[in-house]
N, C-alpha and C positions, 0 to 999 in steps of 0.2 A: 882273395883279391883286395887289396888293401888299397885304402882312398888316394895314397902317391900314386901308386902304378896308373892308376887311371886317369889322373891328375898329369901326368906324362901322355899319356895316347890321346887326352882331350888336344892337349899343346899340337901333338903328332897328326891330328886329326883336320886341326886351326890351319896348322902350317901347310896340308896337303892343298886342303882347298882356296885358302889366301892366294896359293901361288897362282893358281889357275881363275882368280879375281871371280870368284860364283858363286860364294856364300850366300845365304838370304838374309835380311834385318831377324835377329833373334826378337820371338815376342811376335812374330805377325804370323804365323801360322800356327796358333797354338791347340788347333784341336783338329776334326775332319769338320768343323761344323762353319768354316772361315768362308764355302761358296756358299751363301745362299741359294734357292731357287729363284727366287725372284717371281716373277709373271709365273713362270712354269710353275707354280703349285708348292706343296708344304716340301718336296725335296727334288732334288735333278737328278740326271742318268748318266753315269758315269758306265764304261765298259773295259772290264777286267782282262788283260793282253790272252789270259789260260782260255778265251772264247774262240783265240784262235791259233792256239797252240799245232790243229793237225797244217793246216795253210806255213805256219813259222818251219817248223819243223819240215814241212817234204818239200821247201823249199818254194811254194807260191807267194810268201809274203815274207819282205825283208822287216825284220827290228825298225827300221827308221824310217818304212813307209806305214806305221802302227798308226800315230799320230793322224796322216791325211784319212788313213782307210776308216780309223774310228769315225772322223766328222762328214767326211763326203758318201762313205756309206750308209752310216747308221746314227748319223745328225744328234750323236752324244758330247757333251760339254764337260767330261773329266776323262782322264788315264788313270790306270793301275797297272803299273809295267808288272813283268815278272823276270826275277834276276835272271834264269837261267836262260833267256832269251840272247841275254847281252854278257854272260858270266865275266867272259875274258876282258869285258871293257871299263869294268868298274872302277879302276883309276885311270882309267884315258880319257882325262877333260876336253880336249879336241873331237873326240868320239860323243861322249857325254852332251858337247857345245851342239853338234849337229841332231841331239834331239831334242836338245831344248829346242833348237830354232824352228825346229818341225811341228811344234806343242805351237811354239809361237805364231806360226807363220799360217796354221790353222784354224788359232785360234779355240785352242783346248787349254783347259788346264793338267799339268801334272798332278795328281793327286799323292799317290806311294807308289813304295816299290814292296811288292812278296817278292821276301827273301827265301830260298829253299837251299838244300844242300851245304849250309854251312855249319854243322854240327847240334846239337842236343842240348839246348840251354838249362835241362831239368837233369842232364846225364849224372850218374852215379859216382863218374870218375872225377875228380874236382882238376884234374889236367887238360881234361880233354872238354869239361865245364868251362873252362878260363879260355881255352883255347877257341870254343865253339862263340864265344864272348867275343874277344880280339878279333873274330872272323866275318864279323858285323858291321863293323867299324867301318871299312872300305864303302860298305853300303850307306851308313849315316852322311858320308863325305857325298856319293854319288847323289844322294837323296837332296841334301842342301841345294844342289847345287842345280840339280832340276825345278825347284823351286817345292818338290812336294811338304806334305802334312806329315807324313808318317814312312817309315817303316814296316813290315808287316812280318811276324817271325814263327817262331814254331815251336810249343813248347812242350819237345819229348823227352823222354825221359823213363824210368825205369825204378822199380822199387816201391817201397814202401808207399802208398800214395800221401800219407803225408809230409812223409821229406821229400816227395816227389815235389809236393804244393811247395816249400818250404825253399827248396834249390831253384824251382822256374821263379818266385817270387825274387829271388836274392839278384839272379842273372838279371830278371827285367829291369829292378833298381841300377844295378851298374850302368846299365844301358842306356838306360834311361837319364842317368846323371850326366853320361855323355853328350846325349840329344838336347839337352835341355838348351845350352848357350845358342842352338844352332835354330831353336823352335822346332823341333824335330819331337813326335811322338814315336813311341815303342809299343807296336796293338799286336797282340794275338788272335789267331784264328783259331775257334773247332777246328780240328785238320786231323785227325785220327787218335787213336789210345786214350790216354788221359782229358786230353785236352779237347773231346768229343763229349766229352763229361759236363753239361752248362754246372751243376753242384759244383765238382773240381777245378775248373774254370773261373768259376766267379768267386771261390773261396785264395786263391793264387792272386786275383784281383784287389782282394778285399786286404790281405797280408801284404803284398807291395806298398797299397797307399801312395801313389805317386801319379800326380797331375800328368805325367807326360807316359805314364804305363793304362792301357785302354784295352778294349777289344775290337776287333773285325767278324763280328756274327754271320755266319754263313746258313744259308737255309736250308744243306742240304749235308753238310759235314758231321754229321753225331753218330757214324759206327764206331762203334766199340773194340770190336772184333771178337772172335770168337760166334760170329752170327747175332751177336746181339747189337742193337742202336738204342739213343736216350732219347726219348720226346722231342723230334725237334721245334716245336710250340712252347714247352717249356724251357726247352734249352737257348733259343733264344731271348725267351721274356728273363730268364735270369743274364744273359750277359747282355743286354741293350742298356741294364745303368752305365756301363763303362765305354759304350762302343764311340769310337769317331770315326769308320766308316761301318759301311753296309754291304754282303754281297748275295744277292739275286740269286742264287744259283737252280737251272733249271735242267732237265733230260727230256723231257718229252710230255706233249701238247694232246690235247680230244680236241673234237671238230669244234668244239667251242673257241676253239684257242684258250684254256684254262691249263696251269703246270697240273700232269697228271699227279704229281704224288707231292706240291703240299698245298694247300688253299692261301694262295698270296694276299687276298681278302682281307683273311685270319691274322696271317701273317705280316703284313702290311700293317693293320693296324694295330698288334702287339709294338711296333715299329714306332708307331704315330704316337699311341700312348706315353710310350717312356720317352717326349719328349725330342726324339731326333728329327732334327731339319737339316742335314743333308744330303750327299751324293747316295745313290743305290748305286752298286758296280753291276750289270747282269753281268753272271757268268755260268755260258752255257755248257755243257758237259754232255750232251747227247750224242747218239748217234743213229736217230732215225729222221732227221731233219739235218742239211747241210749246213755247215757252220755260218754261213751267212743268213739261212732264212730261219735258223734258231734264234740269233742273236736278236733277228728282227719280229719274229715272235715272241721274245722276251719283253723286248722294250715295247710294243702294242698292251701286253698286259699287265706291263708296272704305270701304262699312261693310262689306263681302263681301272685298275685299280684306284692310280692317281687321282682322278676324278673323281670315282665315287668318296673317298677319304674325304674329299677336299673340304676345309672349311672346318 
């Protein structure tokens, strides 16, 4: 992937969104750490679209009532769309226009987009590497143009694990060189295989070197596979140096309202320690609580955490 070629798709990238007059000032969104709390305490509650993935999916809730549902239901103050919510509309600005307006017109902010399904940024094959690269692209333009912080991506891959480190590292850099004019960050999640791994994760991190390549720590993402999972206490305290956002993720609740399987407490304040004042995203993933009274038992116990942190 040589510095022209992508020196063209930055142009390619310029020109998409220029036309459709959306870009955002380069320089003003440069990390997740740009909303404050404010009054609300050392971070605010941002809610991840994947909380209501089954409602999207069998059809009870449209893409572009995301925005109202997030603040008139669950009185959160950020989004975290998810691509495959909206796949086919990633270069449709008139599509795109109507959910900015919706963020607007709420009074949310965009925060990023997870991106899934677009290829293997660690993959073995350097064609279908380059190609999983180019496939991102659509999304940096989408992203400017909602006004978000970040992109969110996936870094799979295969092999040796430290050309595995070596190939996610390389893909982030290009990406990231893209995002840069646009203030656009390039964050990784735990999200399965390697990259479950906070060690392998944060060593990908440390080999990028690059102000707009970060993480999105998840607090419930660190299988392995093969039956096995890494710490995720320490898998987060190793990738919170790099994170510009946060995400909540939670399954299921004791009568305490406390998440049964990890201590947010704990968690929370590994969180507070390394410095971050940002958005938390919940993101619920149960299924013994309905998607709405999870979401809303999530945020009760990141404000009850919130609290006790505070200060």
């Amino acid at each position: 992937m040589s510095p022209m070629s992508f020196s063209s798709r930055r142009q390619l990238l310029q020109g998409t969104a220029s036309a459709a007059a959306c870009l955002t000032t380069p320089g003003l969104l440069a990390s997740g750490f740009t909303s404050a709390a404010g009054d609300e305490g050392w971070f605010d509650i941002s809610l991840a679209q994947w909380s209501l993935h089954r409602a999207l999916r069998g059809g009870g809730l449209d893409n572009l009532d995301f925005a109202r549902v997030a603040r008139e239901d669950y009185g959160v103050n950020g989004l975290e769309y998810v691509n495959s919510f909206f796949k086919a509309q990633a270069g449709n600005f008139e599509y795109l226009a109507k959910m900015k307006k919706a963020a607007g017109d709420h009074g949310v902010k965009s925060l990023l987009i997870m991106v899934d399904g677009e290829g293997a940024l660690a993959d073995e094959d350097k064609t279908r590497r380059r190609k999983a690269v180019d496939n991102h692209f659509k999304w940096l333009a989408a992203a400017a143009y909602l006004g978000c912080h970040s992109i969110r991506v996936n870094a799979a891959g295969g092999g040796d694990r430290g050309e595995a480190e070596r190939r996610a590292a390389d893909s982030l850099v290009h990406l990231a060189e893209v995002a840069t004019p646009y203030g656009l960050n390039v964050i990784v999640e735990n999200h399965g295989g390697l990259s479950s791994d906070g060690s392998w994760l944060s060593a990908v991190m440390r080999r990028a070197n690059h102000p707009r390549v970060g993480t999105l720590p998840d607090f419930g993402n660190f299988r392995l596979g093969g039956g096995k999972s890494y710490d995720r206490y320490k898998g987060v305290e190793e990738l919170m140096p790099f994170a510009k956002a946060v995400s909540a993720k939670s399954h299921d609740f004791d009568e305490h309202g406390n998440e049964v399987h990890t201590d947010y407490l704990r968690m929370m304040g590994i969180v507070k320690d390394a410095g971050y004042r940002g958005f938390v995203g919940i993101e619920y993933e149960g299924g013994g609580l309905s998607e709405k009274e999870g979401i809303l038992a999530t945020r009760r116990l990141l404000e009850r955490v919130r609290s006790k942190l505070q200060g």
